[in-house]
C-alpha positions as CSV (number, residue, x, y, z in Angstrom):
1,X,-23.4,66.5,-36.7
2,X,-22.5,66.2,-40.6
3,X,-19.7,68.7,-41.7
4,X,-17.4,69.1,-44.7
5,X,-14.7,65.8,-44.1
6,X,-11.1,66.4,-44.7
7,X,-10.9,62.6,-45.1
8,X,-13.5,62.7,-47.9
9,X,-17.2,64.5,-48.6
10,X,-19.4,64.8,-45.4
11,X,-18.5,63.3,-42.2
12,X,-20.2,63.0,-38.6
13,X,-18.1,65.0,-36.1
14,X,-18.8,64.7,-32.1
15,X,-20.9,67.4,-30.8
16,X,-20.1,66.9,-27.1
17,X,-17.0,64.5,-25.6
18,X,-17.7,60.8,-25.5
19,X,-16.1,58.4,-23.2
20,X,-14.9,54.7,-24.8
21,X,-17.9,52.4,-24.8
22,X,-20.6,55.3,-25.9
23,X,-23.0,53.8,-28.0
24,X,-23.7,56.7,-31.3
25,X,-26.6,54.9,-33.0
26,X,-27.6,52.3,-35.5
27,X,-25.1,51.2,-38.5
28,X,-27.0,48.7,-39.9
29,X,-30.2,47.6,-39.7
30,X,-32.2,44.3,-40.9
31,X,-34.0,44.9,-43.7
32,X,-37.7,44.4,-43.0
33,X,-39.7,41.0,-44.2
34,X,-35.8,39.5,-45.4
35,X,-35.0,36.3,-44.2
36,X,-31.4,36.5,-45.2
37,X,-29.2,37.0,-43.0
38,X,-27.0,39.6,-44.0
39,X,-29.9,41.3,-44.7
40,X,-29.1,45.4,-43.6
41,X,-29.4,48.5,-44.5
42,X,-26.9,51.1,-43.6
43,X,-28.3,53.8,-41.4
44,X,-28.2,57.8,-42.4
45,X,-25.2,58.0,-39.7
46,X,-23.6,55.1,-41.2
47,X,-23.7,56.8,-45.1
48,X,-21.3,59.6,-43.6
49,X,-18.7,57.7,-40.8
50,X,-15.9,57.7,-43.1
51,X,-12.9,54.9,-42.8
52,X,-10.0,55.2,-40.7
53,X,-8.2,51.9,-41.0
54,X,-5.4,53.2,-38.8
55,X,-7.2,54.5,-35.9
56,X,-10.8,54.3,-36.1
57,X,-12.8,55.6,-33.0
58,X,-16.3,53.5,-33.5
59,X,-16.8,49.9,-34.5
60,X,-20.1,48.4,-35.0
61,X,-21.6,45.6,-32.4
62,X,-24.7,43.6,-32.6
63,X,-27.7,44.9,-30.9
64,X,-31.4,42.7,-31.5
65,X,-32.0,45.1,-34.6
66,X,-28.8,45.0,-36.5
67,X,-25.8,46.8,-35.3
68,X,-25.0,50.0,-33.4
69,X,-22.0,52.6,-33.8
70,X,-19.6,52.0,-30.4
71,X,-16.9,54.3,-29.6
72,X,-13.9,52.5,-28.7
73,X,-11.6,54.8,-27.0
74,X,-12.7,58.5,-25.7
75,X,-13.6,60.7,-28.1
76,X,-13.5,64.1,-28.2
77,X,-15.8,67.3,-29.0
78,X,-15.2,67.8,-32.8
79,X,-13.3,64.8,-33.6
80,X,-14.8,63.1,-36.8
81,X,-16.1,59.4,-36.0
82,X,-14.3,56.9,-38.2
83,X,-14.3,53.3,-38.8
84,X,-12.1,50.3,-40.4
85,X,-14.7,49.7,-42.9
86,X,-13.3,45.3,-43.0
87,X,-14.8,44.7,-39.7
88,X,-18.2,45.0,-41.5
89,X,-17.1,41.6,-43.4
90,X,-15.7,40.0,-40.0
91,X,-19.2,40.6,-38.6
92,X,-20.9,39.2,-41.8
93,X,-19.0,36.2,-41.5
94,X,-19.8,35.4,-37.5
95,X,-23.5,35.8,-39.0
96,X,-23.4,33.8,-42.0
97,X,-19.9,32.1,-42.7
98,X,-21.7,29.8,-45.4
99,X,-23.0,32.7,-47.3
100,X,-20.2,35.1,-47.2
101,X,-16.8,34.0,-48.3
């Protein structure tokens, strides 16, 4: 669910507990008719996971579509998700190392 953040703005907060591994839902997805390919767009969930470079709960993995939200360690009811927002450039770079530097 969305909720006042006290890291900043909005932020999703768990509505039940979720063990490590849970998959939340899309991050990105690949933009329709684009070849590119670094071609996403962020998701609705994605505009309100706010960064946690410290001790983020979710990182994104690859699904056929784009990327999913993955918790990775147990989360708890009410605990806002949060992510290190520089692993969205690692994964760029697996996709495309010639395009992004």
């Amino acid at each position: 669910m969305v909720c006042p953040s006290p890291i900043h703005g909005f932020g999703v907060f768990a509505r039940a507990a979720l063990p490590k591994g849970t998959r939340v839902g899309p991050a990105l997805e690949k933009r329709l008719g684009e070849e590119d390919p670094v071609a996403f767009d962020r998701t609705f969930l994605a505009r309100y996971v706010n960064e946690d470079q410290d001790d983020p709960n979710l990182r994104m993995e690859r699904n056929d579509q784009g990327f999913d939200w993955v918790t990775v360690r147990p989360v708890e009811s009410g605990d806002e998700l949060t992510a290190d927002y520089s692993q969205y450039e690692e994964l760029m770079r697996e996709i495309a190392p010639v395009i992004v530097h």
